[in-house]
N, C-alpha and C positions, 0 to 999 in steps of 0.2 A: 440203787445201782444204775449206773448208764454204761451199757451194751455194745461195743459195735463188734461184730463176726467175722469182716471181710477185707483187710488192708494187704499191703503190698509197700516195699522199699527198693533200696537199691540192690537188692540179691538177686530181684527177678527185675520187673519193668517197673517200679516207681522211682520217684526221683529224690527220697527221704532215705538216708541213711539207716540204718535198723537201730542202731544207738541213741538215735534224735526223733523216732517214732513214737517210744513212750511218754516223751517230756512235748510234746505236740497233742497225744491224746489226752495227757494229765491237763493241759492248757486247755483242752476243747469241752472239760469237763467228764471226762472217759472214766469208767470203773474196771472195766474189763474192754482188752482188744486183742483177739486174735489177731495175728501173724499167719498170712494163708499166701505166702509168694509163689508164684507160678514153679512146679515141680522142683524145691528143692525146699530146703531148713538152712540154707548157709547163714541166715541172719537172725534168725533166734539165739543164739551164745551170746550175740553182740545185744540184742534188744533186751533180754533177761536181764542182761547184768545191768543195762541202764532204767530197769521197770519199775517204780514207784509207784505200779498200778497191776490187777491179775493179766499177766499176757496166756494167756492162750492157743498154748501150740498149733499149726495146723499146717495147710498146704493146699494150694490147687492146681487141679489136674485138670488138659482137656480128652476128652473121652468121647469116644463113635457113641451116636445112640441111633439105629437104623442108618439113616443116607448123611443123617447133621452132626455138626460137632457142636455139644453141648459142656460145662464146667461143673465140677463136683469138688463142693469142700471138702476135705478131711480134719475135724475138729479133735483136738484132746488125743491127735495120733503119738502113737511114741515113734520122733526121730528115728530111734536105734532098731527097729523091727527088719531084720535084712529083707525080705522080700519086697516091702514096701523101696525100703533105698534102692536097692537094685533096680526095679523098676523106673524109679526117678532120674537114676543115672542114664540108665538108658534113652529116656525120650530125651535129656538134656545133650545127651551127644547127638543123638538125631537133631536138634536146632541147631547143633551148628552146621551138620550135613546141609538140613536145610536151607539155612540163613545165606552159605555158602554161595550155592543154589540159585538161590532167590537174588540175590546180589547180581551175579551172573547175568542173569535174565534182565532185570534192570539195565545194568550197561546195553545188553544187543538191542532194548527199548530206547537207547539215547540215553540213557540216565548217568552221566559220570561219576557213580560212585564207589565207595572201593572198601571191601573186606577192611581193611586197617582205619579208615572212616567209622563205619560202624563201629568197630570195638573201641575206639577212643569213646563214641555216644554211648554204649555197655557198661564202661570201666567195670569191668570182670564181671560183670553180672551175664547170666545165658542170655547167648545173641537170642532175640525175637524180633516179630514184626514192628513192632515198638519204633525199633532202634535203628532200622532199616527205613522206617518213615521219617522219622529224624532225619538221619540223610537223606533221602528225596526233596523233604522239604527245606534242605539247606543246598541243594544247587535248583531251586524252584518249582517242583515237582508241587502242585495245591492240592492233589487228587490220591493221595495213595492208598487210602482204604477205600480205594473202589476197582472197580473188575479192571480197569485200564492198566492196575498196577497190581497190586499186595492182598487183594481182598480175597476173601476164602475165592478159589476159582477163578482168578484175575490171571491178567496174561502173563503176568510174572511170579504166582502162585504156585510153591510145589506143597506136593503131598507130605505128611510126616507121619510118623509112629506114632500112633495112637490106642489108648485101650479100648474097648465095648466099655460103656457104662457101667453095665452090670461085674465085670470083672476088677473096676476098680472102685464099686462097692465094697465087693467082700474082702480085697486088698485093706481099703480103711478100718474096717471091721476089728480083722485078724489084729491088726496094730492097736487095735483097743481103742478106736477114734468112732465118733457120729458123724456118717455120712449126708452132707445137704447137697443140693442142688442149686448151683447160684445162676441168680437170676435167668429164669428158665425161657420167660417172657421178654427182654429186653426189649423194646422198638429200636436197637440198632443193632441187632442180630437178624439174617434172613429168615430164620427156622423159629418156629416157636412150640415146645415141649406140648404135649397135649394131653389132653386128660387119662386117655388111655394110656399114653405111654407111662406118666406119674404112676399109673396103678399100676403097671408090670415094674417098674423099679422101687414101688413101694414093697411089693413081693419078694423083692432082693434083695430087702436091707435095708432102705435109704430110709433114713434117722427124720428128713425134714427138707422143705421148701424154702429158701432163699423168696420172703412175699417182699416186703417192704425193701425196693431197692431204687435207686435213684433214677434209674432208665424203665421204670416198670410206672407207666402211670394207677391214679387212683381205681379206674375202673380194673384196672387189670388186676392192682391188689387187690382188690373185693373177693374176685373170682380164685382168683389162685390161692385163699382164707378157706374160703370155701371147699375147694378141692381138696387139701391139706386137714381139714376138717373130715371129711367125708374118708379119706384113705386112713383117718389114723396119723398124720405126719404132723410135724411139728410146723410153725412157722415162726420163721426168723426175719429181721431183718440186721441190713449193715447198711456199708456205707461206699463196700470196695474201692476206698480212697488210693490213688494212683500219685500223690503229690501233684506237685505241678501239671503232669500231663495231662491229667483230667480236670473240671473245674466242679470237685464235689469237695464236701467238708467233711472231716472225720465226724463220727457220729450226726450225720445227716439223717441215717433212719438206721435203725435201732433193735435189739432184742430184748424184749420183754425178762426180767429178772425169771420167772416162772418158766418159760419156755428156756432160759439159759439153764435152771437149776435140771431140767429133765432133758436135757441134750447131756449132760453133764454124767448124770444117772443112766443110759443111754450108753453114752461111751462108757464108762466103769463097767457098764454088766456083761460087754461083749469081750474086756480086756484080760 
């Protein structure tokens, strides 16, 4: 079995269709690929029906932890759980308040670009930052994931709806899903999850560590094995392949068949 836990299409910010995702993993040599788009399941109907490979439900959410915004899988969740949907709806309206927003603040920066811009770069998918950088960098903006622009706290940065951590643990839970942590450590994230914090959310619930990830170097895997070790959590890796806009390959890094069979086990005992 080859693994990947972490992908994304055109329902949220990638740029692969959900129907053309499983026959790209099948090509990359894939056994199982979760389906984890930013707060919603619009594209698992479409991905299932084209799977000729285990897809694996899921979703990701970002989530307050203390002062940082931090990502949390939900693995093996059931779509149909209303609490969970509700909530999902809910922050996706909030991106478009936001995006609105943010757009706004742009133009008074010089930036000419414009609501109907961005959602032609979306095509229906929830406006994000993404998409909003797309346009920047089509009237020449080089910078937008930085404070000048769109970056968490940048001049054109607004705040959004967000859950605590711990609150959309026991959300994933409830849904009958295994909660991870995706990549906790990045080197292009500001904030980085810390040992203490893993063991208060390991106390909450959370299923497993997101180790092996494309932005997580070797030393960092080590340590975060280790952690993950020591609390009890599982460790995972993926590939959180973005299509084009990122330059990773599906199944770049990987979950161990073992660690997939008891995330597996994991979500089934809380469902």
């Amino acid at each position: 079995m080859t693994i990947d836990l972490h992908a994304h299409s055109t329902a949220s910010d990638g740029t692969t269709p959900p129907a053309e995702l499983p026959r790209l993993a099948a090509e990359a040599g894939l056994t199982v690929l979760a389906l984890t788009d930013h707060d919603t399941f619009a594209g698992l109907a479409a991905a299932s029906a084209a799977a000729d490979l285990e897809l694996v439900p899921g979703v990701e959410t970002s989530c307050r932890l203390d002062d940082a915004e931090v990502h949390l899988l939900g693995l093996f969740v059931d779509p149909g759980y209303e609490p969970l949907a509700a909530e999902l709806e809910l922050i996706r309206t909030d991106r478009t308040r936001r995006a609105v927003r943010m757009i706004e603040r742009c133009r008074e920066l010089g930036a000419p670009i414009t609501l109907a811009q961005v959602e032609t770069i979306a095509a229906g998918a929830p406006l994000g930052r993404p998409h909003i950088a797309a346009a920047l960098t089509a009237v020449g903006v080089t910078d937008a994931f930085t404070a000048n622009w769109i970056a968490d706290g940048g001049r054109a940065d607004v705040p959004k709806h967000v859950l605590s951590t711990v609150d959309a643990i026991g959300l994933v839970r409830a849904a009958g899903g295994a909660a991870v942590l995706a990549h906790p450590r990045s080197v292009k994230r500001r904030a980085e999850v810390s040992d203490a914090q893993l063991a208060v959310l390991g106390a909450a619930g959370l299923t497993g560590i997101e180790v092996d990830h494309p932005e997580q170097p070797p030393e960092v895997r080590a340590r975060l094995r280790e952690v993950a070790a020591e609390l009890g959590l599982l460790a995972t890796g993926s590939s959180d392949f973005h299509g084009d806009r990122k330059p990773v390959r599906l199944g770049e890094c990987t979950t161990s068949p073992e660690v997939f069979a008891a995330l597996r086990t994991a979500a089934v005992s809380v469902s």
